[in-house]
ROLUM-428603 format. One record per residue (C-alpha): residue in three letters; x, y, z. Coordinates in steps of 0.1 Angstrom, whole numbers, plus 5000, padded with zeros to 4 digits. Example, Ala and Ser with C-alpha at 12.3 -4.5 7.8 and 13.67 -1.06 7.14 Angstrom:
REM residues 2
+------+------+------+------+
! rest !   px !   py !   pz !
+------+------+------+------+
!  Ala ! 5123 ! 4955 ! 5078 !
!  Ser ! 5137 ! 4989 ! 5071 !
+------+------+------+------+
This chain:
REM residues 282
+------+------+------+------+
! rest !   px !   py !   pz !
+------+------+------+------+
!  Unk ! 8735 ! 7201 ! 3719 !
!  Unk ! 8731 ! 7163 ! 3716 !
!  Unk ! 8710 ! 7151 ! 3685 !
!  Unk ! 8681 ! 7134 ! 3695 !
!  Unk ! 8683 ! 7096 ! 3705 !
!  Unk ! 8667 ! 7076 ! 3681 !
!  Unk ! 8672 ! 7043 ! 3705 !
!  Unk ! 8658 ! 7031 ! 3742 !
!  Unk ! 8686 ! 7015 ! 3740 !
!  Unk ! 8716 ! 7030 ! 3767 !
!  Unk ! 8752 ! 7025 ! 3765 !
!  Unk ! 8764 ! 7034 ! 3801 !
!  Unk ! 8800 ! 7042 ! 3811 !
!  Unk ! 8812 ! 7035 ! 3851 !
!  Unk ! 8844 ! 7051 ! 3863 !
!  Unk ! 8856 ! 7026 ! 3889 !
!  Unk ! 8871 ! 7044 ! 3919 !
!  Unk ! 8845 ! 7072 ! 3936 !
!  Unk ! 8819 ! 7059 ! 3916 !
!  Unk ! 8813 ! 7023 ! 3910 !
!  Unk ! 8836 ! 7014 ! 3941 !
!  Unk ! 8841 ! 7027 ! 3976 !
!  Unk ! 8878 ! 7038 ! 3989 !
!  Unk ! 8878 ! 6999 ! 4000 !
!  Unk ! 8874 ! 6987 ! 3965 !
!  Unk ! 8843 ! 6975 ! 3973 !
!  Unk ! 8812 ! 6972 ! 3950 !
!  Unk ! 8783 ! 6981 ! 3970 !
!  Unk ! 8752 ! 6952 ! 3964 !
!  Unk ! 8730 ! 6982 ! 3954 !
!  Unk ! 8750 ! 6993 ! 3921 !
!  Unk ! 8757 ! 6958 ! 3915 !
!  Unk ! 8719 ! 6947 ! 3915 !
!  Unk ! 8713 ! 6980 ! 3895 !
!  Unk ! 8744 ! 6970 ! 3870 !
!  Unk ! 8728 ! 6936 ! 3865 !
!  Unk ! 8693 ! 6949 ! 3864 !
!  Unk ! 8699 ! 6975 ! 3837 !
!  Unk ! 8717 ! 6948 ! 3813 !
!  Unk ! 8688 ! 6925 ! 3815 !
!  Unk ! 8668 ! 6954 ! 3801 !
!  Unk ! 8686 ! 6957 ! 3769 !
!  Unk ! 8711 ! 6982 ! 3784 !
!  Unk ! 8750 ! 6976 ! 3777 !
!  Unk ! 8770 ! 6987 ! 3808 !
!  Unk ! 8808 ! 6996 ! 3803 !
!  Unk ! 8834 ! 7002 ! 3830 !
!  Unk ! 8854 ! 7039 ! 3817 !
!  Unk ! 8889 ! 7035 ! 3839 !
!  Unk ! 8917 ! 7057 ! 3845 !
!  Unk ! 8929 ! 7024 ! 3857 !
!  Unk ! 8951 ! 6999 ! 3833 !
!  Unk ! 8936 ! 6968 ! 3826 !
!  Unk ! 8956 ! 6951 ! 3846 !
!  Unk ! 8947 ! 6968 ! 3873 !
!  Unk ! 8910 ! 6958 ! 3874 !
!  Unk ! 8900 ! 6948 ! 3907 !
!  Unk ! 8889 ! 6906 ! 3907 !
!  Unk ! 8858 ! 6922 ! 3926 !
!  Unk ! 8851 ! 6948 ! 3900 !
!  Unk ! 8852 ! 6922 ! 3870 !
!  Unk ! 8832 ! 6899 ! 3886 !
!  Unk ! 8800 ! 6920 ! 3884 !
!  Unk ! 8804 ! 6914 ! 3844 !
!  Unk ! 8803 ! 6941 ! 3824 !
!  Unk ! 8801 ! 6947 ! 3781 !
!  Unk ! 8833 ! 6961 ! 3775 !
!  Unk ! 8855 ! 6984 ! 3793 !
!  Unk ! 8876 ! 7013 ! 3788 !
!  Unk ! 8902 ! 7017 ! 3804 !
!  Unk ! 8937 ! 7033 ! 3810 !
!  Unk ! 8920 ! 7068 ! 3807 !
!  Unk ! 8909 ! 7062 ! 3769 !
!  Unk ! 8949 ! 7044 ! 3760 !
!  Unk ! 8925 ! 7012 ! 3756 !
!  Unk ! 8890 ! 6992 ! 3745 !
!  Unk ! 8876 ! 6960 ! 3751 !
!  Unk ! 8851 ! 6952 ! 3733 !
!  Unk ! 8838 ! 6913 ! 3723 !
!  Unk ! 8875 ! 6897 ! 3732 !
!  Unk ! 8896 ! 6927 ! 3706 !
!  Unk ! 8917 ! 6957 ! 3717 !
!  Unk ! 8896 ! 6980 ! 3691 !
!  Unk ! 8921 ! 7014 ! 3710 !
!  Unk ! 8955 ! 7002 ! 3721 !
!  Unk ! 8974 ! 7036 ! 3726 !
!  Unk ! 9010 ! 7032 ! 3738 !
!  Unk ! 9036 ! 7063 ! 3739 !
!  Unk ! 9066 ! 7060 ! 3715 !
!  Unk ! 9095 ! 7045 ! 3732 !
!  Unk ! 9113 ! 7080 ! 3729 !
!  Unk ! 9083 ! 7097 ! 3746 !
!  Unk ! 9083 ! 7074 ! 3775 !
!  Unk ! 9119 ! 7078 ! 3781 !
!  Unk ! 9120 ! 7115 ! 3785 !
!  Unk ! 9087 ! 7116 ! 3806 !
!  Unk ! 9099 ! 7096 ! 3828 !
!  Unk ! 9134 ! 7109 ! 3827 !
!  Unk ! 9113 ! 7142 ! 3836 !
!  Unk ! 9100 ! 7128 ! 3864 !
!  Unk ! 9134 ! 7116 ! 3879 !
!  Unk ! 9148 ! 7150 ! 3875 !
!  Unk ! 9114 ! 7160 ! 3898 !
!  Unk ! 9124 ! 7137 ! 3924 !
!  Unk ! 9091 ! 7122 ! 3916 !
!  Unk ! 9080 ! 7088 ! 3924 !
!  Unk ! 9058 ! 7068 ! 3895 !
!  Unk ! 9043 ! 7035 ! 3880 !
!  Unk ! 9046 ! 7030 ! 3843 !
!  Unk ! 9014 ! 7019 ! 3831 !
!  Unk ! 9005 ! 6995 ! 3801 !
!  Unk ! 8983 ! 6965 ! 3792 !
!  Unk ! 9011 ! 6943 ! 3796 !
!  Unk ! 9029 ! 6954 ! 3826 !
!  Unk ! 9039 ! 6980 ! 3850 !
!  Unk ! 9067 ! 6998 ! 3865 !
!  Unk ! 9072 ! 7013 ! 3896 !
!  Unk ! 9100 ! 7032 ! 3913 !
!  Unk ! 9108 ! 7019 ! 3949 !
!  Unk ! 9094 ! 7051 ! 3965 !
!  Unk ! 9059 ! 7043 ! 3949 !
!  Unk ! 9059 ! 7007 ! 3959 !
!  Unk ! 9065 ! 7010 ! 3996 !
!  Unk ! 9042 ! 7037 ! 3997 !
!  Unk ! 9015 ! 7018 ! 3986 !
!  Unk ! 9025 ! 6991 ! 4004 !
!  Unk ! 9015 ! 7013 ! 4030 !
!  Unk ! 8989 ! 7028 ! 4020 !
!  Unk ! 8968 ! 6995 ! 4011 !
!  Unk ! 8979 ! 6982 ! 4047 !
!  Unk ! 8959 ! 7008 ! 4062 !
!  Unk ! 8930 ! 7005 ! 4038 !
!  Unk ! 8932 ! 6973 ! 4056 !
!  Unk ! 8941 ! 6951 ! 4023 !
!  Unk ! 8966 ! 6929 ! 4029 !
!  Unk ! 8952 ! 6899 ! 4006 !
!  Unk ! 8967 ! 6917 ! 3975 !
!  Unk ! 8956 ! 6890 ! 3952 !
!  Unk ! 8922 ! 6905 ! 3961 !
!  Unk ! 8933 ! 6938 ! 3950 !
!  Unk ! 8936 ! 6953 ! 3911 !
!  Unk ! 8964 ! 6972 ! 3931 !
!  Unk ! 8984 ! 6947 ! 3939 !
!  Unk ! 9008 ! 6959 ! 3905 !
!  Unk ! 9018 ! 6989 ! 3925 !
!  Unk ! 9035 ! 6971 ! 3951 !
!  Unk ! 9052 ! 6942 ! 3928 !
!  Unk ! 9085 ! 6949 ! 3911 !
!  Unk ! 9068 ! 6940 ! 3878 !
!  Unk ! 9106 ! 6932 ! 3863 !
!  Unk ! 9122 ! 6949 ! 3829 !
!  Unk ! 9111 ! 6981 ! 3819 !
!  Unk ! 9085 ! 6983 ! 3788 !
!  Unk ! 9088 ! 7020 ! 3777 !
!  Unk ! 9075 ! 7011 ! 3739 !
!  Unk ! 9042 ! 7000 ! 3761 !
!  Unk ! 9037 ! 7026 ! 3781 !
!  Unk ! 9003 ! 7041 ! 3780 !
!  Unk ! 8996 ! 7061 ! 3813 !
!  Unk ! 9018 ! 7070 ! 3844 !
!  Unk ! 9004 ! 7077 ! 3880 !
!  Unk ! 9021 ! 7093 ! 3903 !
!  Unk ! 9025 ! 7096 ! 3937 !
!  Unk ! 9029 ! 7123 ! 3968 !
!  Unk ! 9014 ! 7139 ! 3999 !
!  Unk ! 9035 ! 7170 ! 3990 !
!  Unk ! 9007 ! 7197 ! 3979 !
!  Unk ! 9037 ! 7210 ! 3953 !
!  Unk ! 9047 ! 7182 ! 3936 !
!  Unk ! 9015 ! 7183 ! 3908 !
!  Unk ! 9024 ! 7220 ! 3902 !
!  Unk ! 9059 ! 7208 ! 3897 !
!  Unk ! 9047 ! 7182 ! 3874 !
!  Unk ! 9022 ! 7202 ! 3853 !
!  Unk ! 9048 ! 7231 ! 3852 !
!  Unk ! 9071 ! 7210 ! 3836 !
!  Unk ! 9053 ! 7184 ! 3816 !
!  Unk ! 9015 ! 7198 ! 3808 !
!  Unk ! 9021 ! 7213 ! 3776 !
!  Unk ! 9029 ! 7176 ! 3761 !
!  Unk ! 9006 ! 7157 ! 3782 !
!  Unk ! 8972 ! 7160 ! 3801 !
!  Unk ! 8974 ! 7158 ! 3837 !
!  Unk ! 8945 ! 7156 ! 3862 !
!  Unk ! 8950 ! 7151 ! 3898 !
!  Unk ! 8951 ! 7117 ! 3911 !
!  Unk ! 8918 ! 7095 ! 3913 !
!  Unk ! 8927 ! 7060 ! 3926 !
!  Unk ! 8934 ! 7057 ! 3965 !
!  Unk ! 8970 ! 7059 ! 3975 !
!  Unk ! 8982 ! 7087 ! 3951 !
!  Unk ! 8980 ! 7112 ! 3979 !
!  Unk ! 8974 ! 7150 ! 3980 !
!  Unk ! 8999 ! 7159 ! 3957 !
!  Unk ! 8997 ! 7125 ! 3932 !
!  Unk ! 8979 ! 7126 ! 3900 !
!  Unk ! 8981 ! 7112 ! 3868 !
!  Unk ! 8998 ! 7116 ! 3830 !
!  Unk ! 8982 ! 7108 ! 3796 !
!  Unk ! 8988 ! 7117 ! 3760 !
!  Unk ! 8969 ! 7145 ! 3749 !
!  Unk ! 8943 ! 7136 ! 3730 !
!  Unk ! 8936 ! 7102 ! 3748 !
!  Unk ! 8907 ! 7103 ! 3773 !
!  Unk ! 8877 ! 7086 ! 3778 !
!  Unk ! 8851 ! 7106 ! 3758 !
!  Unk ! 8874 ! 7098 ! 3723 !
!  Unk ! 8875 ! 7059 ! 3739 !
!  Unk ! 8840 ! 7062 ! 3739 !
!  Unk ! 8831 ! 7071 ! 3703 !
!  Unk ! 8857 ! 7052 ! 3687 !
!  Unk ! 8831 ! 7019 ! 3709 !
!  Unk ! 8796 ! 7032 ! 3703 !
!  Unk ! 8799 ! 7023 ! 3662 !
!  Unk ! 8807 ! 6987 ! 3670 !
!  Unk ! 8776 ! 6984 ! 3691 !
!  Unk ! 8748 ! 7010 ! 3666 !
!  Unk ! 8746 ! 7042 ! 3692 !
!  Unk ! 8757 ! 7074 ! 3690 !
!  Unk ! 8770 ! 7094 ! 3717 !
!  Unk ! 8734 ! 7108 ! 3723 !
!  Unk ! 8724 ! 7072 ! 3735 !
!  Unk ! 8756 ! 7073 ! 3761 !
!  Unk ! 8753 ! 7082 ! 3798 !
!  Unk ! 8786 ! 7084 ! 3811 !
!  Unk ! 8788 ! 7085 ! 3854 !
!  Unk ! 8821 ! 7095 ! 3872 !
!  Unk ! 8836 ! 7118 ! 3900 !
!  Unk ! 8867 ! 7132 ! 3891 !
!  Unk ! 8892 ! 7147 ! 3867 !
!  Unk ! 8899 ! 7117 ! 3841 !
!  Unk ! 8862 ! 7119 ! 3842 !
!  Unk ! 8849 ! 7153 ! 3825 !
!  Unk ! 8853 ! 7145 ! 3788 !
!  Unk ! 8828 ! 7116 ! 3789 !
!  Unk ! 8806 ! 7141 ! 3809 !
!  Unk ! 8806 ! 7166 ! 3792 !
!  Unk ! 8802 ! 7145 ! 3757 !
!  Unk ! 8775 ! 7121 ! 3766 !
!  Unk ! 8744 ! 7122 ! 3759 !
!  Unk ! 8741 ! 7126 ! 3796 !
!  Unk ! 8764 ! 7124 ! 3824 !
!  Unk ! 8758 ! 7122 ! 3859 !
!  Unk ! 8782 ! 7129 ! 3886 !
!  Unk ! 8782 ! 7111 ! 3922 !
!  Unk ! 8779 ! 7130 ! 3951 !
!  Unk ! 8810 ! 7125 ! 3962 !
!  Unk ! 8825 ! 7142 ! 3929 !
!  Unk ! 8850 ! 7165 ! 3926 !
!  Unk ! 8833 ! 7202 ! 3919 !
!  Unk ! 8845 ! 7205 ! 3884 !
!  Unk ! 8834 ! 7168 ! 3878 !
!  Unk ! 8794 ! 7180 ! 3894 !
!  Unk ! 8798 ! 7209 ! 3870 !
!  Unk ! 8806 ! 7191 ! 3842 !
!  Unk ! 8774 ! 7166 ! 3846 !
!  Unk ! 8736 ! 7169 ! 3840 !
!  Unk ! 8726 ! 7162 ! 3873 !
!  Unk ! 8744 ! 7150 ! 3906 !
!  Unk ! 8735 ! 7114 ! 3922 !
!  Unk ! 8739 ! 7112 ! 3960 !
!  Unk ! 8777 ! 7095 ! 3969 !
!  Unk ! 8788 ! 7060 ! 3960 !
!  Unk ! 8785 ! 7047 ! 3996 !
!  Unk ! 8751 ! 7063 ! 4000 !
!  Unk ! 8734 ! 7041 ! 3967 !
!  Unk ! 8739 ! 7069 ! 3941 !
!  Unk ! 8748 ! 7045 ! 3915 !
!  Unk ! 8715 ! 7029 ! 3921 !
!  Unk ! 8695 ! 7062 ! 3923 !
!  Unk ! 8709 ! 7072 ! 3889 !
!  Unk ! 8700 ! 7043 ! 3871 !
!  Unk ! 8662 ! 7045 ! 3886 !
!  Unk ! 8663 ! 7083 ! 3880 !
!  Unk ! 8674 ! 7076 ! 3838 !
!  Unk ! 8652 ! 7050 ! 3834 !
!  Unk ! 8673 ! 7023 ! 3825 !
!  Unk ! 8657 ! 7001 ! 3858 !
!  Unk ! 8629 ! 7001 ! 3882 !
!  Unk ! 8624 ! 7017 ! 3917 !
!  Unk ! 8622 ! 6992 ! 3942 !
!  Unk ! 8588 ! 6987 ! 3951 !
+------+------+------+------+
């Protein structure tokens, strides 16, 4: 059990894809009004990303937020500094990913700095943001995945995603990799049925979020954390409160205090009337 807030004063924490965003990467205007709404109350609103920073969508950072995390807990933002910057050793990032050649599998390499990608993964989401229908991909925080983003950085490797629509290829991965590194199943479009993604055990979003909440005078019983999916059950389950959308994974609607309605349907909206942090429309 939490300990009492002692604060009106919210922190809240957005996973981007499922919950802030639709499958088209779009903010809907309700969460946005609700986003902006909540901050003029005294509320500080932080993105919480599996995503690398560099992978931000231009349409996502234009709402403005206080800070993100991102990279599945490997990094902060906070006023301008990098207060987590997590990379894997350069030895570590060369056997995971010599791992994953063995597999067969295709990957990006993610960091702040850059990514890699192997051929496979960038023609398939080539493809897969062409049918999305996103073929501006200056307008897209995926555009990284499709670019051969040049030498390989494996001392700056934080987080690798992975990509497949064969239903084996995660069991193959976690059988061979997940007692040296968490793996959830994939949570940004284009990974496919079998996709998912790596981080270092021990790096997630809930410990992103309390290494933050000192630099800004709460405590994890002020936070309210709101997500969907895998990357997304620490923070839910060590919030103060979490709520999941209605589009959530089961073990994410499990994980959370309640359940909004889905991301296309205003939930992001709903929960912010529901906790208080804004008014119902009149």
């Amino acid at each position: 059990m939490h300990a009492p807030r002692t604060t009106s004063r919210r922190a809240v924490f957005l996973d981007i894809d499922g919950t802030l965003t639709t499958d088209l990467g779009e903010v809907p205007e309700s969460a946005h009004a609700a986003i902006k709404e909540a901050q003029a109350n005294g509320h500080l609103v932080f993105l919480a990303t599996g995503r690398s920073p560099l992978e931000i969508d231009p349409r996502v950072e234009a709402v403005g937020f206080d800070g993100m995390v991102a990279g599945a807990g490997a990094y902060v933002l906070y006023e301008g500094s990098w207060i987590v910057d997590k990379h894997l050793s350069e030895a570590e990032a060369t056997a995971l990913t010599r791992a994953l050649d063995e597999l067969g599998v295709d990957y990006s390499l993610q960091g702040r700095h850059a990514m890699h990608t192997t051929v496979g993964h960038r023609s398939r989401m080539r493809r897969i943001l062409t049918q999305f229908g996103l073929t501006d991909l200056e307008e897209s925080g995926l555009r990284h995945h499709v670019i051969d983003s040049g030498p390989l950085e494996l001392d700056r490797t934080a987080k690798v995603a992975f990509s497949s629509d064969d239903l084996t290829t995660f069991d193959r991965v976690q059988a061979r990799l997940g007692t040296e590194y968490a793996i959830v199943g994939g949570t940004m479009p284009g990974l496919g049925t079998g996709g998912g993604e790596i981080s270092m055990l021990g790096v997630h979003k809930a410990a992103a979020i309390e290494a933050l909440l000192p630099s800004v005078g709460l405590g994890i019983e002020d936070a309210i954390a709101v997500g969907d999916s895998g990357n997304d059950l620490e923070m839910l389950l060590a919030c103060g409160v979490g709520v999941a959308m209605g589009n959530a994974t089961p073990a994410a609607k499990e994980a959370a205090d309640f359940v909004t309605s889905s991301v296309g349907d205003d939930g992001l909206h709903a929960a912010f009337v529901r906790l208080g942090l804004i008014e119902a429309a009149s």
